[in-house]
LOVOMAR-120257 format. One record per residue: residue in three letters; y, z, x of N, C-alpha, C in turn. Coordinates in steps of 0.1 Angstrom, whole numbers, plus 5000, padded with zeros to 4 digits. Layout:
BEGIN
- ALA|Y|Z|X|Y|Z|X|Y|Z|X .
...
This chain:
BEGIN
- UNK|1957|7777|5320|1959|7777|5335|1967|7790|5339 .
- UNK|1962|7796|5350|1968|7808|5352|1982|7805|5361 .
- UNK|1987|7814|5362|2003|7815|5372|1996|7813|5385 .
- UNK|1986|7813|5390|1984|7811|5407|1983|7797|5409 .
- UNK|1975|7788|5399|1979|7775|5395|1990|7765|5394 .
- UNK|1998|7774|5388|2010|7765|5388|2016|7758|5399 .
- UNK|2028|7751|5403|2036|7749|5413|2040|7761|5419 .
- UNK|2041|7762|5428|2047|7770|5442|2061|7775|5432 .
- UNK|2066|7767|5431|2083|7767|5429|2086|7769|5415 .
- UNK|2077|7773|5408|2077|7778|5391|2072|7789|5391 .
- UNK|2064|7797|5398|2058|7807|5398|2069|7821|5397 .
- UNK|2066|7832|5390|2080|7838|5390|2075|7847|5399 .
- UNK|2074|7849|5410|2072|7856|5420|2080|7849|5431 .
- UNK|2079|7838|5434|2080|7827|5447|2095|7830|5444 .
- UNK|2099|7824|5429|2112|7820|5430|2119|7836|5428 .
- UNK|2119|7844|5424|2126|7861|5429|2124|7860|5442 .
- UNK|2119|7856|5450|2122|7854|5465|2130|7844|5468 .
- UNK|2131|7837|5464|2139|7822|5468|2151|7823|5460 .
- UNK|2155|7828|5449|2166|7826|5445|2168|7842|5439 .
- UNK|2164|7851|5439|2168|7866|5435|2166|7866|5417 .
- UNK|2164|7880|5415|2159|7886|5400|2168|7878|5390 .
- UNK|2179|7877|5396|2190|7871|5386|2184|7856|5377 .
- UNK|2179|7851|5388|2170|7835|5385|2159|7835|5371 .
- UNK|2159|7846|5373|2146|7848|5365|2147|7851|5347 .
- UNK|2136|7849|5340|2139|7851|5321|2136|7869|5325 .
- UNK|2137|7872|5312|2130|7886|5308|2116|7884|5308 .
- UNK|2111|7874|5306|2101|7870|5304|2088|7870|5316 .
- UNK|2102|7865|5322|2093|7868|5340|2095|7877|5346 .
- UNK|2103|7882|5346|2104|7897|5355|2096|7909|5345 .
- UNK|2092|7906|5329|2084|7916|5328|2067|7912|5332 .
- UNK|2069|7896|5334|2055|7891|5339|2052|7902|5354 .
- UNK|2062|7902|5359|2058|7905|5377|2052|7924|5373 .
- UNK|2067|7929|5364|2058|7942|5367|2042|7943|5357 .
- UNK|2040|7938|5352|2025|7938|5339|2015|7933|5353 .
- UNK|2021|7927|5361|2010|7917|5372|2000|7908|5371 .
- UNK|1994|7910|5358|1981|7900|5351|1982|7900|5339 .
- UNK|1975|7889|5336|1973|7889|5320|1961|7893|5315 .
- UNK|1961|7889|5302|1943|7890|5299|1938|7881|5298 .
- UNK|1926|7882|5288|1915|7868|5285|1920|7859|5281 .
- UNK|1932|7857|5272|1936|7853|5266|1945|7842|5269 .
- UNK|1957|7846|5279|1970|7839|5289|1971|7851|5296 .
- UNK|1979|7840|5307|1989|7849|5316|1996|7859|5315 .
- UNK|2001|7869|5325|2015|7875|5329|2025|7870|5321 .
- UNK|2029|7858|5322|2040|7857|5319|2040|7854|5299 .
- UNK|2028|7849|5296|2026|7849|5282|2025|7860|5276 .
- UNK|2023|7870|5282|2021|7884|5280|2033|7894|5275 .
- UNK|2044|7887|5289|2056|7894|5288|2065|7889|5275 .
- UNK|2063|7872|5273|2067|7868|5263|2063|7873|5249 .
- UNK|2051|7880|5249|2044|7886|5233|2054|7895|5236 .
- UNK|2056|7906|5244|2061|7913|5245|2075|7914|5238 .
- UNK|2085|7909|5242|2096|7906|5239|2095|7900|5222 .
- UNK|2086|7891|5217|2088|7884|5205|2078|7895|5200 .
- UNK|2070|7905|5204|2068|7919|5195|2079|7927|5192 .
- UNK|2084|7931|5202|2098|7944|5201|2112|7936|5196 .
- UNK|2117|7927|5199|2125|7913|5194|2135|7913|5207 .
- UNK|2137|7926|5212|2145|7927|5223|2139|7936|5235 .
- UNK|2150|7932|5247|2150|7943|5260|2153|7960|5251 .
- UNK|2160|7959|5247|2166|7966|5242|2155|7982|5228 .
- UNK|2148|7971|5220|2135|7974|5216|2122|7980|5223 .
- UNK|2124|7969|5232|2109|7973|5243|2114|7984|5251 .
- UNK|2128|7991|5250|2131|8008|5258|2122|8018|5244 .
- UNK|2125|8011|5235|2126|8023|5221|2107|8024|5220 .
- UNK|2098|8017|5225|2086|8018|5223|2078|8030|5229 .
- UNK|2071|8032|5219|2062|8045|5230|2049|8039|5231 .
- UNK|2042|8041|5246|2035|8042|5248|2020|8037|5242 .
- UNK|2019|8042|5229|2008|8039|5220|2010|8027|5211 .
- UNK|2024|8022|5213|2032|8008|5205|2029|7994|5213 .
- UNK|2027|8002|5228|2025|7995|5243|2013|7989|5238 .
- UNK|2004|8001|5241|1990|7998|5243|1982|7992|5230 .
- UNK|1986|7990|5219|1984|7984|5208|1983|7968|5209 .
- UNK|1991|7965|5216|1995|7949|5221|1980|7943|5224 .
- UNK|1977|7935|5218|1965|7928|5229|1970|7923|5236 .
- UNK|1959|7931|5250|1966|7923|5264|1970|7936|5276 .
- UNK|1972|7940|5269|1980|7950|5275|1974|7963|5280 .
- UNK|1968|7977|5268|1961|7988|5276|1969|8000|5279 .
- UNK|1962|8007|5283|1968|8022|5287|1979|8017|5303 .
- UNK|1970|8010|5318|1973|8011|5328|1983|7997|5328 .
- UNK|1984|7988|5320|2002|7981|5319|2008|7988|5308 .
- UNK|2007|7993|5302|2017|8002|5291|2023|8012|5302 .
- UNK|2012|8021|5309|2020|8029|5319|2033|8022|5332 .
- UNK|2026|8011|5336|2035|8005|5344|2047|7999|5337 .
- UNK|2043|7993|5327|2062|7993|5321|2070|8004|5317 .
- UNK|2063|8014|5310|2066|8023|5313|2077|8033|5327 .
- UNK|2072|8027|5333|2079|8035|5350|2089|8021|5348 .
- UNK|2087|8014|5346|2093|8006|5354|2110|8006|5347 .
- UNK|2110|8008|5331|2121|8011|5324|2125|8021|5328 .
- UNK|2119|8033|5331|2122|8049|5334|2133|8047|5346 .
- UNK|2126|8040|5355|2132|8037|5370|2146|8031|5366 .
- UNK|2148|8021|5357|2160|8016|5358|2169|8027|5351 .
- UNK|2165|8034|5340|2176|8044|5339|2176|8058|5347 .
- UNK|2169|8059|5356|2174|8071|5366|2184|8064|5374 .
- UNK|2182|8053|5376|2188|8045|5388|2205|8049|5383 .
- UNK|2206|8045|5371|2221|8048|5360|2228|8058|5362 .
- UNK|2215|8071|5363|2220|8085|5366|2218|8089|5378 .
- UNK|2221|8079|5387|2221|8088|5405|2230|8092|5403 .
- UNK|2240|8084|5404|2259|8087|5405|2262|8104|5409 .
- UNK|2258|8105|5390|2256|8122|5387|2252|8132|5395 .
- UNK|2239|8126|5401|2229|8137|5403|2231|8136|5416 .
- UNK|2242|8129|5424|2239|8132|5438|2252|8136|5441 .
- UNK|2261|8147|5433|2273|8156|5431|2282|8144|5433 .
- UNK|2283|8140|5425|2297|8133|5420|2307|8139|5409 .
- UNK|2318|8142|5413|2326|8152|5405|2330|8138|5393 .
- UNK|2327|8143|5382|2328|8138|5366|2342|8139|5365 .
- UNK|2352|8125|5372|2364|8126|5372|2370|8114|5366 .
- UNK|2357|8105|5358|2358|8095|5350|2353|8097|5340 .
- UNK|2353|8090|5325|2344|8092|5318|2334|8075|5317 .
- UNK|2340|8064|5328|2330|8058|5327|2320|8062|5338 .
- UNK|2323|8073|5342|2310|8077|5355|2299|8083|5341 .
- UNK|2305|8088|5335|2297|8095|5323|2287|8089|5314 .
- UNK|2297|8078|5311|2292|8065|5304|2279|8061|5306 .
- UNK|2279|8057|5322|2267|8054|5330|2258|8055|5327 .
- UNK|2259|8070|5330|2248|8083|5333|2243|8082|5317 .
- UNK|2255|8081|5308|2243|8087|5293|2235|8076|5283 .
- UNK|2240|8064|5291|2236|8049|5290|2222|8048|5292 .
- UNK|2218|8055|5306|2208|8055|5312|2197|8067|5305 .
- UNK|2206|8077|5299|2196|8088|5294|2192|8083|5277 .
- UNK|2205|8079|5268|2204|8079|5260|2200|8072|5250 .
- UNK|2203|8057|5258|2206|8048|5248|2188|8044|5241 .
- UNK|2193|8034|5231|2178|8031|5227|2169|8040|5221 .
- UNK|2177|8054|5214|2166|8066|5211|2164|8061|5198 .
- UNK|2152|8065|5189|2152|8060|5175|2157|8076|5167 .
- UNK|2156|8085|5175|2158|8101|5165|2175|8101|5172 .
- UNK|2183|8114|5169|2190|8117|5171|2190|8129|5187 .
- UNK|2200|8128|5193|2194|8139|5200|2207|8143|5206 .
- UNK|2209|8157|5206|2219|8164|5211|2218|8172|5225 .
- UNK|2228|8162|5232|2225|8173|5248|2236|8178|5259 .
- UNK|2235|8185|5265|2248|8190|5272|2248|8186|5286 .
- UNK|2256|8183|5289|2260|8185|5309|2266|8195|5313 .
- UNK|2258|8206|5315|2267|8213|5325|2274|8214|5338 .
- UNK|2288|8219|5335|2291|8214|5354|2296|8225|5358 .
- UNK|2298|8227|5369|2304|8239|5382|2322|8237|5378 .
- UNK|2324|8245|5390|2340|8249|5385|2346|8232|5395 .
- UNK|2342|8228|5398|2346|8210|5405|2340|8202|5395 .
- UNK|2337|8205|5389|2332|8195|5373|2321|8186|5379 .
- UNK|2310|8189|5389|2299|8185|5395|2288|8184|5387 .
- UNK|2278|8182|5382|2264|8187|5376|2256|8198|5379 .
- UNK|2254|8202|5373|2245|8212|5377|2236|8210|5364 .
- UNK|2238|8203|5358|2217|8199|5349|2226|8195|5335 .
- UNK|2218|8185|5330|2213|8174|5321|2204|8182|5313 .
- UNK|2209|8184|5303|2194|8188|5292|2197|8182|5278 .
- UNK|2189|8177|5271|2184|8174|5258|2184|8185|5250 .
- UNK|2192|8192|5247|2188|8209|5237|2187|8208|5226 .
- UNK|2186|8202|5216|2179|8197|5204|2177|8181|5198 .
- UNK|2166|8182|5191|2163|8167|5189|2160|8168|5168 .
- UNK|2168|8155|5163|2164|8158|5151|2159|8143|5147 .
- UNK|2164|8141|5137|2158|8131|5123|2166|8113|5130 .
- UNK|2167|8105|5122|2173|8092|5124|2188|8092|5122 .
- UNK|2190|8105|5111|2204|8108|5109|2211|8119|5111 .
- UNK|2207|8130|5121|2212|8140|5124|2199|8151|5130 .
- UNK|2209|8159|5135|2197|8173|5148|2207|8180|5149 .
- UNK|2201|8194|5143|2207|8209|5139|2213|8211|5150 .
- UNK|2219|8217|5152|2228|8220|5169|2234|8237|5163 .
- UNK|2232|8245|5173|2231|8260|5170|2236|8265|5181 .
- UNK|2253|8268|5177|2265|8270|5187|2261|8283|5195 .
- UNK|2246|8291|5196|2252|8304|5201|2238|8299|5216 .
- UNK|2234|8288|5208|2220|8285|5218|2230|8277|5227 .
- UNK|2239|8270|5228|2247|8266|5239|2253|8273|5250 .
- UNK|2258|8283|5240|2265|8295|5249|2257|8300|5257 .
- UNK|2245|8305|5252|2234|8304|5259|2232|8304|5271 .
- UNK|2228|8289|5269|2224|8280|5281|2234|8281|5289 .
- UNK|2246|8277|5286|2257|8279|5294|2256|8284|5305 .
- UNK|2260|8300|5297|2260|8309|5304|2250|8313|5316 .
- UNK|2236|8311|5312|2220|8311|5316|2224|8304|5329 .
- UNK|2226|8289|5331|2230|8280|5344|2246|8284|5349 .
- UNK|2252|8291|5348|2264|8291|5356|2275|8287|5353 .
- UNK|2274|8279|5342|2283|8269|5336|2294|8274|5336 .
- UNK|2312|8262|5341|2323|8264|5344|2328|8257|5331 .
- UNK|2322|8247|5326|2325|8238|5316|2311|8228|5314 .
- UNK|2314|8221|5302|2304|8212|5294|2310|8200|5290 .
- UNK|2303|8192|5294|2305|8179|5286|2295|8177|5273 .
- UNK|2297|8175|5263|2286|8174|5251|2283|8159|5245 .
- UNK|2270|8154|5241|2271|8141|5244|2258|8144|5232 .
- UNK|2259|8130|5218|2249|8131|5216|2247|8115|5209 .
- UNK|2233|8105|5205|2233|8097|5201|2233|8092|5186 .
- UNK|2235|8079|5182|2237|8077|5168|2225|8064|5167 .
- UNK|2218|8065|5162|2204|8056|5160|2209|8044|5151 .
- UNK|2216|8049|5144|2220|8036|5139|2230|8027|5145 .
- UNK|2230|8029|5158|2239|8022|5168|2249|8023|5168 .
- UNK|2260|8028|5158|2275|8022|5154|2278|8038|5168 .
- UNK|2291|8038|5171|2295|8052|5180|2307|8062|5176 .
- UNK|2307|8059|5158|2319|8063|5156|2316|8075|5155 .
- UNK|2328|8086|5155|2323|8101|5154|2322|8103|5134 .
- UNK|2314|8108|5138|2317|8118|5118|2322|8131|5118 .
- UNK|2327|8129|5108|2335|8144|5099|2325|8156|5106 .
- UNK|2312|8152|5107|2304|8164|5108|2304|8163|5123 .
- UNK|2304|8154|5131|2309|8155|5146|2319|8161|5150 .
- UNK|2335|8159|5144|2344|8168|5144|2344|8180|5140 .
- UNK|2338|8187|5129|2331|8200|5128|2329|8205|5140 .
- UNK|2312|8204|5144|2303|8206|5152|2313|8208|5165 .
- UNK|2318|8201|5168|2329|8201|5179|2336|8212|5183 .
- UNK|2346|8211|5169|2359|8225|5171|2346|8237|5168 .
- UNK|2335|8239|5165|2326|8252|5167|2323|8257|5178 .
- UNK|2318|8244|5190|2315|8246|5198|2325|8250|5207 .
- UNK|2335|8243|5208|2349|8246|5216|2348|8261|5213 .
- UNK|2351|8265|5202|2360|8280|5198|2343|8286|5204 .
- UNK|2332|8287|5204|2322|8294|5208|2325|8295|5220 .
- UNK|2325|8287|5231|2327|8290|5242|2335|8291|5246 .
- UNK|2349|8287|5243|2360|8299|5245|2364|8311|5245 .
- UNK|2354|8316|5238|2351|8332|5241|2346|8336|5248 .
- UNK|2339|8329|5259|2332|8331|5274|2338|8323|5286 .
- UNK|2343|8318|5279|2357|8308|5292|2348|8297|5296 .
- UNK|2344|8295|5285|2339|8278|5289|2344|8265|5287 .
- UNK|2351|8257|5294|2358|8247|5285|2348|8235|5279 .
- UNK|2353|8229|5273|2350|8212|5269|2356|8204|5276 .
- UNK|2349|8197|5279|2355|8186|5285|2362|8174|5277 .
- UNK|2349|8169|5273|2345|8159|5263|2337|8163|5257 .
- UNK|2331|8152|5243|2320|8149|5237|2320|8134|5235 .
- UNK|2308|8129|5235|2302|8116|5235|2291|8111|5229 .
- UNK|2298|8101|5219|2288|8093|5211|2282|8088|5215 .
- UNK|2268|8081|5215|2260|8072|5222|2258|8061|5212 .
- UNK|2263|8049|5213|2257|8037|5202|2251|8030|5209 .
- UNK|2245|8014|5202|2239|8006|5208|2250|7997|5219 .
- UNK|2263|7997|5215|2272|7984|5223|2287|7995|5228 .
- UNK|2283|8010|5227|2296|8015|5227|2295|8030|5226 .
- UNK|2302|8035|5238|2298|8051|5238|2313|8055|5242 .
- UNK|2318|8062|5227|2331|8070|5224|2330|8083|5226 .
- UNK|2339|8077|5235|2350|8096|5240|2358|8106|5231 .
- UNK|2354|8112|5225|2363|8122|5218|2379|8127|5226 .
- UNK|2380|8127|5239|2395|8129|5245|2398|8115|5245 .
- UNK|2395|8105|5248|2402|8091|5249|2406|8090|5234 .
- UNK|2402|8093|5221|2405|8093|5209|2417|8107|5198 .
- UNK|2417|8110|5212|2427|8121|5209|2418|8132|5198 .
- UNK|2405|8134|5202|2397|8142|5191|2397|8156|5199 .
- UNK|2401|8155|5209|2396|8170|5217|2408|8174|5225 .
């Protein structure tokens, strides 16, 4: 029996109207964005393969595309719509930033790298550049490596840096194996970068680990 069948008052459409998203499983709110099922079941049996495919919300960020459309049921044109629809929730994460919010927290930062970073399966190393009010002026990903590390090449920073305007950097990168402690080779990488662009008058702000339950600040740790 399909979801148009059911009761009025079970359908996960009716009730996100009647009692808000909050009411709802994962199960159902990924029913509403998928919209149909296949031959097979419903929307909402769909969303549920979904979730007991990837095991979590958390999983179903880390999928690509061709992981999507693998699924029976599913396809190129609902792989794309879940797709957007995760995309959407982490821009949403990174307005704050992008609509000149001076980076005068680091849980404003938190947010923002929550929304960019989390859930990567590689490593990936990227910078925030900001103006002399510690504003944004651009988000980039500048290198990407393996499950346990990505080459980072102190003169291609300075670079960039310098290339956008940059007053200062926040540096931020993820750890796939979720934990957010820093390594020996994090504290390295760090004091390089520092002393590199202190020779062009760029400060550090911070740097930031990305894990799965916890994203550490190198200045809150007295590392910087």
């Amino acid at each position: 029996m399909g979801i148009r069948q059911w009761p009025v008052g079970e359908r996960p459409r009716e009730r996100l109207h009647q009692a808000g998203p909050e009411a709802l499983s994962d199960g159902e709110l990924l029913a509403l964005v998928l919209g149909s099922g296949w031959a097979g079941g419903d929307a909402l049996q769909l969303g549920r393969r979904l979730l007991t495919r990837f095991g979590s919300l958390r999983e179903l960020l880390r999928a690509s595309g061709r992981q999507l459309e693998a699924l029976p049921g599913m396809g190129p044109a609902k792989a794309s719509r879940l797709q957007a629809a995760l995309a959407l929730g982490r821009r949403v994460l990174a307005e704050p930033l992008l609509g000149g919010q001076a980076l005068d927290s680091p849980a404003v930062v938190r947010q923002f790298l929550r929304g960019r970073m989390l859930a990567r399966r590689r490593e990936v190393f990227a910078c925030l550049y900001l103006d002399t009010r510690h504003r944004l002026i651009f988000f980039e990903e500048l290198f990407r490596g393996t499950l346990d590390g990505a080459a980072v090449y102190p003169r291609e920073v300075v670079r960039r840096a310098l290339e956008l305007g940059a007053a200062a950097l926040i540096l931020a990168h993820n750890h796939p194996s979720g934990v957010a402690e820093p390594s020996q080779a994090d504290r390295a990488l760090t004091r390089r970068l520092v002393e590199a662009l202190s020779l062009v008058d760029i400060r550090i702000l911070d740097h930031f680990v990305v894990g799965e339950e916890e994203v550490a600040s190198f200045c809150e740790r007295g590392l910087l």
